[in-house]
TORMILUM-463404 format. One record per residue (C-alpha): residue number from 1; residue in three letters; x, y, z. Coordinates in nm, 2 decimals. Last residue first. Layout:
N
<pt resi="NUM" resn="ALA" east="X" north="Y" up="Z"/>
...
***
This chain:
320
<pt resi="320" resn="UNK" east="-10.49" north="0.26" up="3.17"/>
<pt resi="319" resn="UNK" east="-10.83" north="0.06" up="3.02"/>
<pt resi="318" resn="UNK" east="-10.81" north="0.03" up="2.70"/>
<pt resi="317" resn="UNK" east="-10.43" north="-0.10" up="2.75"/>
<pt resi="316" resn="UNK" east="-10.57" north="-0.37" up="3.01"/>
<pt resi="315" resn="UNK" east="-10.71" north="-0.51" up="2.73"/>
<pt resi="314" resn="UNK" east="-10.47" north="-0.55" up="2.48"/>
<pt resi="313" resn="UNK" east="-10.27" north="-0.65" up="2.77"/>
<pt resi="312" resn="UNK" east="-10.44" north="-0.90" up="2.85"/>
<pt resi="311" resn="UNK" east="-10.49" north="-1.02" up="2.50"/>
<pt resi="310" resn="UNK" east="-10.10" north="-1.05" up="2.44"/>
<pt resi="309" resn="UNK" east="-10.07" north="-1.25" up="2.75"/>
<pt resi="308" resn="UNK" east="-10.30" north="-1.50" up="2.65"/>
<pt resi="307" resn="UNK" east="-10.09" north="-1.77" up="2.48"/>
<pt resi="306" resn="UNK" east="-9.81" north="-1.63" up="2.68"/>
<pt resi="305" resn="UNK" east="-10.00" north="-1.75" up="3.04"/>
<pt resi="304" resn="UNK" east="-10.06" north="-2.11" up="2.89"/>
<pt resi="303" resn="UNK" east="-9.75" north="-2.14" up="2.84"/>
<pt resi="302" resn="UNK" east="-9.65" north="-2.07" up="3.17"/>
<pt resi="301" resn="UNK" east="-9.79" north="-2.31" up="3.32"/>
<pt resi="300" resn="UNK" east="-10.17" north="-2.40" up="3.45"/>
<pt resi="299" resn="UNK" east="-10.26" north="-2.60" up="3.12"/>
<pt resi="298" resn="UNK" east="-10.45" north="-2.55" up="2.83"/>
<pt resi="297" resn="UNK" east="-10.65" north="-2.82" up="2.69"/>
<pt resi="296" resn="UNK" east="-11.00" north="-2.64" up="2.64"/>
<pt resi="295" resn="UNK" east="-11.03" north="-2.31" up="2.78"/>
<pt resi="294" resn="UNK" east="-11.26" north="-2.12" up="3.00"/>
<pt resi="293" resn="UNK" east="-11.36" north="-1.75" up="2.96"/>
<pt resi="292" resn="UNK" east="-11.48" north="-1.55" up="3.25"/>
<pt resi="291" resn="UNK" east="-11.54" north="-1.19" up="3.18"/>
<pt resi="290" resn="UNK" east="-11.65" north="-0.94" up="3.47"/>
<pt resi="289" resn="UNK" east="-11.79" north="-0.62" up="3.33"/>
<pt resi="288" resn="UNK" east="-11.89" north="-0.71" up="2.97"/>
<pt resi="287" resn="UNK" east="-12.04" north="-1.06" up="3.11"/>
<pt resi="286" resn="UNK" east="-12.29" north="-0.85" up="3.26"/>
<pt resi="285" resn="UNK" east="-12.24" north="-0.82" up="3.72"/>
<pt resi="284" resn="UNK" east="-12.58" north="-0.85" up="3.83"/>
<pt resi="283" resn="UNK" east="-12.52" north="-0.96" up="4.20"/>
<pt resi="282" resn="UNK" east="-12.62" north="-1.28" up="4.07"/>
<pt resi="281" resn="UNK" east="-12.43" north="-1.25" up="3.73"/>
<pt resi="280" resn="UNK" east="-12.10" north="-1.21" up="4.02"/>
<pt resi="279" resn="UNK" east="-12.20" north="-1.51" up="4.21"/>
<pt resi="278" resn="UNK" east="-12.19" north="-1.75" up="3.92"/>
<pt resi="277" resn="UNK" east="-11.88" north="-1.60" up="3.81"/>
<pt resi="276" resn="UNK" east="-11.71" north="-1.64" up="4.11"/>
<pt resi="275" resn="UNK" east="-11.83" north="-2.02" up="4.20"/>
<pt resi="274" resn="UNK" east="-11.76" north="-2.13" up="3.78"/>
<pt resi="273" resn="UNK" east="-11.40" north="-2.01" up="3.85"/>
<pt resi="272" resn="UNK" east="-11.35" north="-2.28" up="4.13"/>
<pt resi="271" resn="UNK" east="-10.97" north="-2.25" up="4.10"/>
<pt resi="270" resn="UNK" east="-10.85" north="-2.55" up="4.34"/>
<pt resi="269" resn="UNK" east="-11.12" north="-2.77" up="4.25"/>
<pt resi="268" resn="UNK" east="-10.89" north="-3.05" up="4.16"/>
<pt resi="267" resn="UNK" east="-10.97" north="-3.02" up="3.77"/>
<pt resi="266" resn="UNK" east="-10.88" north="-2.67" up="3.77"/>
<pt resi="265" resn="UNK" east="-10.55" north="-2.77" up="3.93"/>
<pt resi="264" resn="UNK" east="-10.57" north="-3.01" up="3.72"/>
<pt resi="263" resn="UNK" east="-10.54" north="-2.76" up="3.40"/>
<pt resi="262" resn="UNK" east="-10.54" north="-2.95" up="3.10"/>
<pt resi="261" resn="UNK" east="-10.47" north="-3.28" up="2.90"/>
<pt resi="260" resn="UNK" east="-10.67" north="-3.57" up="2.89"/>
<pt resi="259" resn="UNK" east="-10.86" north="-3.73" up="3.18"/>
<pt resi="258" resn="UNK" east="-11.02" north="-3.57" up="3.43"/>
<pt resi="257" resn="UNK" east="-11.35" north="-3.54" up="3.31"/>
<pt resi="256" resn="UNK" east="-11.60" north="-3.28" up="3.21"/>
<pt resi="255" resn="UNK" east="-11.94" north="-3.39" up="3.02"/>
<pt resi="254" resn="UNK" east="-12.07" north="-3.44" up="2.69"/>
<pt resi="253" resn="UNK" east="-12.40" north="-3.47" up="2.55"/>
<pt resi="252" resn="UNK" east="-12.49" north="-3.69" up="2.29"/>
<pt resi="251" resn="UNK" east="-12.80" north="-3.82" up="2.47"/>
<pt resi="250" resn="UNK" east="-12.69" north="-4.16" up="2.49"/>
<pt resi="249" resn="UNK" east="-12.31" north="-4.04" up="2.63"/>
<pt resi="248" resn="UNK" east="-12.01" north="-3.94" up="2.44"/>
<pt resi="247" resn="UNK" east="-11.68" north="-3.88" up="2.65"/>
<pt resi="246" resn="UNK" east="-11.53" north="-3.56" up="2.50"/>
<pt resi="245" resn="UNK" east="-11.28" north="-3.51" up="2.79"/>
<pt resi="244" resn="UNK" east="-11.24" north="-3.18" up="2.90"/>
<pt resi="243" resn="UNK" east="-10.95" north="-3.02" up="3.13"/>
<pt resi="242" resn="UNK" east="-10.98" north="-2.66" up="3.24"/>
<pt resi="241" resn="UNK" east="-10.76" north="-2.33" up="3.15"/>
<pt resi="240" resn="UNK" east="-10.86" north="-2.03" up="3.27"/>
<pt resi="239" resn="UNK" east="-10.92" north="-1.67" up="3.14"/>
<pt resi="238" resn="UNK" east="-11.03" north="-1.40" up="3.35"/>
<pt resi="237" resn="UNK" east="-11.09" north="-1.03" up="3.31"/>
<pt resi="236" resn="UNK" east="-11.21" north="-0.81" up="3.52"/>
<pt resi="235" resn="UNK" east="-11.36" north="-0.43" up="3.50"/>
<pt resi="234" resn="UNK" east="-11.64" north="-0.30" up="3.76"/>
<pt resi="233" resn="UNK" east="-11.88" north="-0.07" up="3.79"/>
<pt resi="232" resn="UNK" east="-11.92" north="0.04" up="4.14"/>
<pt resi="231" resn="UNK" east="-12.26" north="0.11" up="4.24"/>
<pt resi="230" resn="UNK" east="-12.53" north="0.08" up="3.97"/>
<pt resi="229" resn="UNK" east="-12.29" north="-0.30" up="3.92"/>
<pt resi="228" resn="UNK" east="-12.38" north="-0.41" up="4.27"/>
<pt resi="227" resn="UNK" east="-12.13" north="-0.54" up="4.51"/>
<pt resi="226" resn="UNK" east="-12.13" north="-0.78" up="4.80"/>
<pt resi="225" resn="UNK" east="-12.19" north="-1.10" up="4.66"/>
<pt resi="224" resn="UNK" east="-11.80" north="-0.96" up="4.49"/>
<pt resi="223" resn="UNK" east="-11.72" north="-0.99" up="4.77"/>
<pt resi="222" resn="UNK" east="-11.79" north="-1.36" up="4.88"/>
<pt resi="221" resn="UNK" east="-11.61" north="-1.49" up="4.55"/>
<pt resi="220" resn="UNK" east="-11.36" north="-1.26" up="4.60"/>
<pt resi="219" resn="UNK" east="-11.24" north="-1.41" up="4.87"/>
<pt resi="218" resn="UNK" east="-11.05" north="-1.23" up="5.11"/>
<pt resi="217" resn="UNK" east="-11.32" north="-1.09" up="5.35"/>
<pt resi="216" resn="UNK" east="-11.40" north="-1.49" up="5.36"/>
<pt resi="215" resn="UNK" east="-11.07" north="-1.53" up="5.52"/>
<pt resi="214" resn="UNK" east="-11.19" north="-1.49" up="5.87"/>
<pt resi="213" resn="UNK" east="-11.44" north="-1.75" up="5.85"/>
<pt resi="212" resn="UNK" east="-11.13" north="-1.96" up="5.69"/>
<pt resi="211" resn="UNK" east="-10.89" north="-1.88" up="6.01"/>
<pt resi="210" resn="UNK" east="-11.02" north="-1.61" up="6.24"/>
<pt resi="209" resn="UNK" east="-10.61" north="-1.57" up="6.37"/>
<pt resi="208" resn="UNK" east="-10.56" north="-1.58" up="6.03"/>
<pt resi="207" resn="UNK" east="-10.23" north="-1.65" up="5.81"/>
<pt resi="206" resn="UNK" east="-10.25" north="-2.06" up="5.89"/>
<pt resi="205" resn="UNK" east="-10.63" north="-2.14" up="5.86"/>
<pt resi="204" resn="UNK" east="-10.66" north="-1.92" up="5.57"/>
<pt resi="203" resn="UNK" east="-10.36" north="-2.00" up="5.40"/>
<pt resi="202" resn="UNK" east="-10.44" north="-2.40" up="5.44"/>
<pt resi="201" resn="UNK" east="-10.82" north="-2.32" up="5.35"/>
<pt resi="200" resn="UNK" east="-10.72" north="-2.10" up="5.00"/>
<pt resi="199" resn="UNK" east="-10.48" north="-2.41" up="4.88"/>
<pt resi="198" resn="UNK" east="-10.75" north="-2.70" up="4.92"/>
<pt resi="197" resn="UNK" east="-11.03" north="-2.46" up="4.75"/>
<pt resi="196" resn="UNK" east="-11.36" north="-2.32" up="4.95"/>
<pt resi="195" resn="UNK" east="-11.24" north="-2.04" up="5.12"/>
<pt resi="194" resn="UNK" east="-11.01" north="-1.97" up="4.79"/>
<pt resi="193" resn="UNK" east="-11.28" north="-1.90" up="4.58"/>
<pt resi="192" resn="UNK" east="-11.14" north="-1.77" up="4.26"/>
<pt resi="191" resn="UNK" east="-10.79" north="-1.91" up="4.27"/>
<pt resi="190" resn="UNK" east="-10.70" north="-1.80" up="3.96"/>
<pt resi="189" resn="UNK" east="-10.62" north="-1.91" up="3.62"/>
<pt resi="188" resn="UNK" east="-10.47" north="-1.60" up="3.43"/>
<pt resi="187" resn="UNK" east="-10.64" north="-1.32" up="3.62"/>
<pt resi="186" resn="UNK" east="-10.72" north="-1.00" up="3.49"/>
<pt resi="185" resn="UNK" east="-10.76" north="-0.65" up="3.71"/>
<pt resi="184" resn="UNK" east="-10.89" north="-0.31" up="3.65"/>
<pt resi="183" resn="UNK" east="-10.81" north="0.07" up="3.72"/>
<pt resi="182" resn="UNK" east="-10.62" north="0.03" up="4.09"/>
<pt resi="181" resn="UNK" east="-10.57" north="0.24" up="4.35"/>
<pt resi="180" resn="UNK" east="-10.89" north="0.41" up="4.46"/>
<pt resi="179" resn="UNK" east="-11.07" north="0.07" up="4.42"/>
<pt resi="178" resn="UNK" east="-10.91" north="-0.12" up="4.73"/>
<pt resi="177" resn="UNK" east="-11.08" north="-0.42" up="4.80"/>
<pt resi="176" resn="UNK" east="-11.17" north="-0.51" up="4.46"/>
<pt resi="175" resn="UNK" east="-10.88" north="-0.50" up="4.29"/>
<pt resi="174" resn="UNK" east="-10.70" north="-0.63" up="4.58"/>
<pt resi="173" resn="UNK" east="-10.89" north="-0.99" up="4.58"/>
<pt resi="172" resn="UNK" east="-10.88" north="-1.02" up="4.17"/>
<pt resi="171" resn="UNK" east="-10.50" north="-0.94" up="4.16"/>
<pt resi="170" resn="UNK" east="-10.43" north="-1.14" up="4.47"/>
<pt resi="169" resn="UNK" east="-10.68" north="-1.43" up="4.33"/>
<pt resi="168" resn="UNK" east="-10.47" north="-1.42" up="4.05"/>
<pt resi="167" resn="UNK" east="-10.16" north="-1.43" up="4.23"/>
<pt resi="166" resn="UNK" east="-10.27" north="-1.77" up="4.38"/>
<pt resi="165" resn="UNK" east="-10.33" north="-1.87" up="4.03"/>
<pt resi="164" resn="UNK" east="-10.17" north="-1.61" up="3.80"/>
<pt resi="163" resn="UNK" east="-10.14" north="-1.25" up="3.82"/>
<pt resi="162" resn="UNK" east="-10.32" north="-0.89" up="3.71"/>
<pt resi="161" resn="UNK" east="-10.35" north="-0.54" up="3.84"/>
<pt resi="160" resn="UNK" east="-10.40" north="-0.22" up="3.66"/>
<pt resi="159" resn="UNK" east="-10.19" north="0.13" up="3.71"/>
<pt resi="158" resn="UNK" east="-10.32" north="0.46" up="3.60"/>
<pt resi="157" resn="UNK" east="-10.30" north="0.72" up="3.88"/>
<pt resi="156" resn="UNK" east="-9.93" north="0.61" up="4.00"/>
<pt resi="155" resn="UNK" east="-9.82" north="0.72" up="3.63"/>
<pt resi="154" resn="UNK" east="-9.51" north="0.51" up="3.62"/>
<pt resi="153" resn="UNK" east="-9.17" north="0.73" up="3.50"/>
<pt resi="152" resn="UNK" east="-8.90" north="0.48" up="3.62"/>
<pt resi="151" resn="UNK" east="-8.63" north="0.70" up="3.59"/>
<pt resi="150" resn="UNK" east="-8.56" north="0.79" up="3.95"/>
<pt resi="149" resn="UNK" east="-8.67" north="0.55" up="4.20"/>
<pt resi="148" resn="UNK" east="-8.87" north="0.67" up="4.50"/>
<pt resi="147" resn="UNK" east="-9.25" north="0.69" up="4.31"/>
<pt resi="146" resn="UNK" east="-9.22" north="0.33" up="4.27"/>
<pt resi="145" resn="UNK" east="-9.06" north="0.22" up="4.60"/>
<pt resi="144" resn="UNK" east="-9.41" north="0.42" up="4.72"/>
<pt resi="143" resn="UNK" east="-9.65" north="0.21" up="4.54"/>
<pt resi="142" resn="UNK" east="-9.44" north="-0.09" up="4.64"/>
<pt resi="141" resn="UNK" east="-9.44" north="-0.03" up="5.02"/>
<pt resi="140" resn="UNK" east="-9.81" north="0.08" up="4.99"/>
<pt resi="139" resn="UNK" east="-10.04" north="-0.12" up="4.82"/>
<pt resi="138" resn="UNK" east="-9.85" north="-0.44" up="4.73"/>
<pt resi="137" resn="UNK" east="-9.71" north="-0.41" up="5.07"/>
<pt resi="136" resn="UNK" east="-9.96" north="-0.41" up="5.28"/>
<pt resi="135" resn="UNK" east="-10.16" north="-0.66" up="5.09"/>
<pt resi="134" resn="UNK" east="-9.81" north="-0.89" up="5.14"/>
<pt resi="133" resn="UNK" east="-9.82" north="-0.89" up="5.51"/>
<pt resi="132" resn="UNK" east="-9.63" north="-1.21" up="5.58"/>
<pt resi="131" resn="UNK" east="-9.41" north="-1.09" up="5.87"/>
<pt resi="130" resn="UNK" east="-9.49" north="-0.98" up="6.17"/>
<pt resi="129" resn="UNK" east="-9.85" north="-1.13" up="6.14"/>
<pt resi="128" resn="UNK" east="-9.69" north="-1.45" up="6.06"/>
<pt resi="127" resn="UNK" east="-9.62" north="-1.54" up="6.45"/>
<pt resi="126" resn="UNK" east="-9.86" north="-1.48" up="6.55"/>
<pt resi="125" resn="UNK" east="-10.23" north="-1.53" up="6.33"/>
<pt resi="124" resn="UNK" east="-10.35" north="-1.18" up="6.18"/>
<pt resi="123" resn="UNK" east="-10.14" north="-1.23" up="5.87"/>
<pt resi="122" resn="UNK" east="-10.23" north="-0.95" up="5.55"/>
<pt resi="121" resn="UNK" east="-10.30" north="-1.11" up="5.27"/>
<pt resi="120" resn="UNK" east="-10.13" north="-1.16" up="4.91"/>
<pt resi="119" resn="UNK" east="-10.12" north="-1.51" up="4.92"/>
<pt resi="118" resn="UNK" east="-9.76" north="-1.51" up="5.10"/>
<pt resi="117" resn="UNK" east="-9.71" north="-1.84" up="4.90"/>
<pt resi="116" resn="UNK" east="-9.38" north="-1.86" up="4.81"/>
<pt resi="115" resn="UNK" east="-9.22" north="-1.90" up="5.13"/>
<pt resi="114" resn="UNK" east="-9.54" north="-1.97" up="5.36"/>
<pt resi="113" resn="UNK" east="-9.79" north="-2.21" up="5.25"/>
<pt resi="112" resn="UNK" east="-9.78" north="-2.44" up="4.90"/>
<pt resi="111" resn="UNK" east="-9.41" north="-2.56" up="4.88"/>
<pt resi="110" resn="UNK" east="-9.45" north="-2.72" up="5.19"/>
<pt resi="109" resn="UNK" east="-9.24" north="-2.67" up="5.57"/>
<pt resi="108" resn="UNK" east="-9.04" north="-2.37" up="5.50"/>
<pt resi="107" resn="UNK" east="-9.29" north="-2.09" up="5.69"/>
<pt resi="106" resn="UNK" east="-9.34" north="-2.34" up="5.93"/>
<pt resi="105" resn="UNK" east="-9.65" north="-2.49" up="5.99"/>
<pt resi="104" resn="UNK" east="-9.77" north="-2.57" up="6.31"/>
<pt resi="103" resn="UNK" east="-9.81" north="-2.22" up="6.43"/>
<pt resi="102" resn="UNK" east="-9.90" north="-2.12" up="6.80"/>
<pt resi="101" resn="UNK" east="-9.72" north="-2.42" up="6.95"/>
<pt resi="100" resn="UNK" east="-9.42" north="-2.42" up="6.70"/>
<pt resi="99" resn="UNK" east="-9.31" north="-2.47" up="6.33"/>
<pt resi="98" resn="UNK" east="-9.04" north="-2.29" up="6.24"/>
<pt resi="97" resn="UNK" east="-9.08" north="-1.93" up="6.13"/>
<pt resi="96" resn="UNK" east="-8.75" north="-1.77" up="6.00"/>
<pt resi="95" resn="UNK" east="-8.84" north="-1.44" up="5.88"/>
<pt resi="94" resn="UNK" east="-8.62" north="-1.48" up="5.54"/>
<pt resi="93" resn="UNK" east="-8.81" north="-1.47" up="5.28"/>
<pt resi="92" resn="UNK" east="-9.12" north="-1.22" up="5.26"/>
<pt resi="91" resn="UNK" east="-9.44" north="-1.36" up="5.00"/>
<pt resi="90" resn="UNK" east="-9.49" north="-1.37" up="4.65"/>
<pt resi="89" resn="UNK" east="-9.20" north="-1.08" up="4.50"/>
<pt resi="88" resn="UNK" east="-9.29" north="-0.77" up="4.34"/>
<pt resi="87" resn="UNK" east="-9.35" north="-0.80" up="3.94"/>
<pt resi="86" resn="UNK" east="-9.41" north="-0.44" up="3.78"/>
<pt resi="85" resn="UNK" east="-9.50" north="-0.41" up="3.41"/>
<pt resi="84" resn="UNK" east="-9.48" north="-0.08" up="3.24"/>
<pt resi="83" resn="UNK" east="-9.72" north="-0.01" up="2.90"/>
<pt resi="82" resn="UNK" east="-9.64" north="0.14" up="2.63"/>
<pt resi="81" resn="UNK" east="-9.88" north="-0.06" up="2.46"/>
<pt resi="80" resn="UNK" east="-9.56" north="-0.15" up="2.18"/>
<pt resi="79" resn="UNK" east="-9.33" north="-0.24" up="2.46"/>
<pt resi="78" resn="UNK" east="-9.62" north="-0.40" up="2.62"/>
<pt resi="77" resn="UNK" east="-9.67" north="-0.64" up="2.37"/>
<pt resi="76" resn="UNK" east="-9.33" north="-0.69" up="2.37"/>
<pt resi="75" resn="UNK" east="-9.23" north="-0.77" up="2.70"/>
<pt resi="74" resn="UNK" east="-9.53" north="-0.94" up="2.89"/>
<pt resi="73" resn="UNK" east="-9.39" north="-1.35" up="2.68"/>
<pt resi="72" resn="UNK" east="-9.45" north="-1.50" up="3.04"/>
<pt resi="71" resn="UNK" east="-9.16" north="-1.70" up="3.08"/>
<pt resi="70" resn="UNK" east="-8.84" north="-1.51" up="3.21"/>
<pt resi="69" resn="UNK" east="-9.03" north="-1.19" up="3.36"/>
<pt resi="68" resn="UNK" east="-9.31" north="-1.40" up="3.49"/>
<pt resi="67" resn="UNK" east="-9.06" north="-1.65" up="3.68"/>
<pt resi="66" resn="UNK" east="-8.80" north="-1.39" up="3.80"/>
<pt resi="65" resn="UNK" east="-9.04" north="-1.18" up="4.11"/>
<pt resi="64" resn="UNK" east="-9.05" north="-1.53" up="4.27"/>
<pt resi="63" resn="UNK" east="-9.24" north="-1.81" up="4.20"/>
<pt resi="62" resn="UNK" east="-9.35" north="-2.08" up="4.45"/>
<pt resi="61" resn="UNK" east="-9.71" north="-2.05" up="4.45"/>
<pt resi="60" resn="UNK" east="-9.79" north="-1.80" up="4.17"/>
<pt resi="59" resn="UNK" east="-9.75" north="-1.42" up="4.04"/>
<pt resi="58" resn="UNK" east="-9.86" north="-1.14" up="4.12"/>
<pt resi="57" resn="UNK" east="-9.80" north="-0.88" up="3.81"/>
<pt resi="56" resn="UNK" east="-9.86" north="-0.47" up="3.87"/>
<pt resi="55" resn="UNK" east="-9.93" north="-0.34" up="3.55"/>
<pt resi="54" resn="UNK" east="-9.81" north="0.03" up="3.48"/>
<pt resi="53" resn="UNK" east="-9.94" north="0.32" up="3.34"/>
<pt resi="52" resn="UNK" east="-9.66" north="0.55" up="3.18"/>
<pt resi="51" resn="UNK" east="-9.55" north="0.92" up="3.27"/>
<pt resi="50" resn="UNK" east="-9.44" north="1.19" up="3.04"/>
<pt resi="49" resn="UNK" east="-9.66" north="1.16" up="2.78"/>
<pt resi="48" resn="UNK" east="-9.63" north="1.36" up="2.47"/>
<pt resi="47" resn="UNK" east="-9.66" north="1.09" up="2.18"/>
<pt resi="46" resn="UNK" east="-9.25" north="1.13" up="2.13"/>
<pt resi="45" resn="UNK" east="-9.18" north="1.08" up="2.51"/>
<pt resi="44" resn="UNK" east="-9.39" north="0.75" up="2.52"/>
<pt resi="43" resn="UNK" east="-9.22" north="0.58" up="2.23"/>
<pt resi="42" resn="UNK" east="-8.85" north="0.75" up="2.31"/>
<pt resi="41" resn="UNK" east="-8.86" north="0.60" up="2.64"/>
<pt resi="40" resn="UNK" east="-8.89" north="0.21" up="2.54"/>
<pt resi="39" resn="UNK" east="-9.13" north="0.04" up="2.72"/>
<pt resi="38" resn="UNK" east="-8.98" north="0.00" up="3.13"/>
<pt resi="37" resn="UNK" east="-9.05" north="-0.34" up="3.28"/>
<pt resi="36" resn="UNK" east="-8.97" north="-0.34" up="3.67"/>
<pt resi="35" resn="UNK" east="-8.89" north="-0.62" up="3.91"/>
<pt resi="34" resn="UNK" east="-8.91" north="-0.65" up="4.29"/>
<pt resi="33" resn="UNK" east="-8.70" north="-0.76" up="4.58"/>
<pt resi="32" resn="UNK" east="-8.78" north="-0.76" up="4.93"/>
<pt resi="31" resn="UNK" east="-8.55" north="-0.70" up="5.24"/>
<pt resi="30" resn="UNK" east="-8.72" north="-0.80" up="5.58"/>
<pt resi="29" resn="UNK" east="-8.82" north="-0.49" up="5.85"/>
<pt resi="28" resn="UNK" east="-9.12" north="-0.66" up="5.94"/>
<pt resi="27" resn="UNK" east="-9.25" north="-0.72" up="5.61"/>
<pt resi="26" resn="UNK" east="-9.52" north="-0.44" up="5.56"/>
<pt resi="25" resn="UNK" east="-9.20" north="-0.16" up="5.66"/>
<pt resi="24" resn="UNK" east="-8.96" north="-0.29" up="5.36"/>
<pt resi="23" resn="UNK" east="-8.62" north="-0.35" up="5.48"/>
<pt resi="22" resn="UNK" east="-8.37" north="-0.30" up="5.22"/>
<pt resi="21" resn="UNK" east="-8.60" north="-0.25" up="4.90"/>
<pt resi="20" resn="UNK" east="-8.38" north="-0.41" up="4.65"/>
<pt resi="19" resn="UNK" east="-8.42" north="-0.37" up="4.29"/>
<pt resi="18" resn="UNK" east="-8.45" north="-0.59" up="3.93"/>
<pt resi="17" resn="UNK" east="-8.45" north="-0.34" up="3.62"/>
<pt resi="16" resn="UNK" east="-8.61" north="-0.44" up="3.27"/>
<pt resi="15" resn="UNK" east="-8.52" north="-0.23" up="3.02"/>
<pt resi="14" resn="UNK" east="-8.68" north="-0.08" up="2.67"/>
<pt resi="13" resn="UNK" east="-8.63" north="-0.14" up="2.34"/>
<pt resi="12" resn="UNK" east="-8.78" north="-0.48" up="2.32"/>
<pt resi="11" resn="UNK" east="-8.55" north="-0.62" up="2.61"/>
<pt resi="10" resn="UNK" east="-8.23" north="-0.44" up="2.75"/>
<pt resi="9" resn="UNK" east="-8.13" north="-0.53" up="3.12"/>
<pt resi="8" resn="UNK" east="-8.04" north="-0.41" up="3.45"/>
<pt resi="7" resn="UNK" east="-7.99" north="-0.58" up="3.75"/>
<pt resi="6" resn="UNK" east="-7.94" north="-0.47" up="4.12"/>
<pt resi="5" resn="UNK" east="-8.04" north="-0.12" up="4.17"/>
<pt resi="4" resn="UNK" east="-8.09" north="-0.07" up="4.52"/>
<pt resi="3" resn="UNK" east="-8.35" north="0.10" up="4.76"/>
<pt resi="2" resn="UNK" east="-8.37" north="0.27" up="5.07"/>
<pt resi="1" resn="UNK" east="-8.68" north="0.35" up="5.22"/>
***
């Protein structure tokens, strides 16, 4: 796997390096570029650890591995956590898919399926499945890149997941899928129950050659039904913003609306956080295990995401 330095920069006393994997075996073959937060060296050296943990950031629809590095205020809370923070691309660029016969979509056609929005899945449906198998490589081209560049001292052992909206429900999705690799997982607004939201149906239908049935081993809505807390305890953390309106009625109760400011995504039922954490307190899941928290007024942008960034990591940090 060859891989290339292309950027390197100082930020709260340590660096944030941007590489090149060449052709990266998950995608086909396509060049992929990820990001890497080292804390400063002489902070982990001096307390006698050699390696770091890491956090492994997916982030949204249309991003790329520059938007949470820029905006999402990681840095210096993690500088003083000592904690790494890894931000791999969303999706592969550059396979070319038109639409065709087999695929209707091309991979270019909306902002919310194909460039952009890999959704962290593997592709079963032709001709994405050459392609768009970002699972794959989250777990093993990047894991690997990891251990291949010099310098970047991640433990491999202690590494936790977290992302925003579609990479939320990456974070929350891979988390539970594949236990050995990862510690825990929060989610800044995500897609909770994407077999039943606008933006989880149109991956679905257009990654999988099952299509939204298929898809259900995806949502971690349906997996988590699966799991049960004497078995596999589990560590998430979600916050999410929502939109309320304070519109008084005769019994002095108040109800959600969409008016005011917020999160319409959350208000268009693309996030469905109430679904996931209903599910998990029926498969007996405590609120100490997986935490929902929903927030008045906060959007789904990036300032919403360095409001809670610090907590995140505060909590992630008990946990690596």
């Amino acid at each position: 796997m060859e891989i290339t330095l292309t950027q390197s920069h100082a930020v709260f006393g340590g660096s944030l390096r941007k590489y090149t994997i060449a052709s990266a075996p998950s995608l086909g073959g396509l060049p992929s570029n990820f990001a890497v937060f080292i804390p400063p060296p002489q902070d982990y050296q001096e307390s006698g650890e050699q390696k770091v943990p890491a956090v492994v950031f997916l982030s949204g629809l249309t991003c790329t591995e520059d938007n949470a590095c820029q905006k999402g205020g990681f840095f210096g809370p993690a500088a003083r956590r000592r904690i790494a923070f890894v931000f791999p691309d969303t999706s592969p660029r550059g396979a070319g898919i038109g639409a065709n016969q087999s695929s209707p979509a091309g991979e270019t056609d909306s902002w919310d399926f194909g460039v952009g929005a890999g959704f962290y899945i593997d592709a079963t449906r032709a001709p994405y499945a050459a392609h768009y198998n970002m699972e794959s490589f989250i777990t093993q081209d990047l894991p690997r890149a990891l251990q291949l560049v010099p310098g970047l001292s991640i433990d491999p052992a202690r590494v936790a997941l977290s992302g925003h909206s579609m990479g939320g429900h990456g974070a929350l999705s891979l988390y539970l899928k594949h236990p050995h690799l990862f510690k825990c997982a929060s989610a800044f607004a995500p897609i909770c129950n994407p077999c039943a939201a606008p933006w989880g149906i149109k991956a679905f239908t257009g990654y999988l050659a099952g299509g939204v049935e298929e898809g259900r081993a995806h949502d971690v809505t349906e997996i988590i039904k699966t799991l049960r807390p004497e078995e596999r305890k589990l560590d998430i953390l979600i916050d999410c913003g929502e939109i309320l309106c304070l519109f008084h009625i005769a019994s002095h109760s108040t109800r959600r609306c969409a008016q005011g400011r917020g999160d319409q995504f959350y208000v268009q039922k693309q996030l469905l956080p109430e679904a996931f954490e209903a599910a998990a307190r029926a498969a007996g899941y405590p609120a100490t295990q997986v935490s929902v928290s929903l927030h008045d007024f906060y959007d789904h942008s990036y300032y919403f995401i360095s409001s809670f960034a610090e907590a995140h990591i505060e909590w992630i940090a008990e946990r690596v």
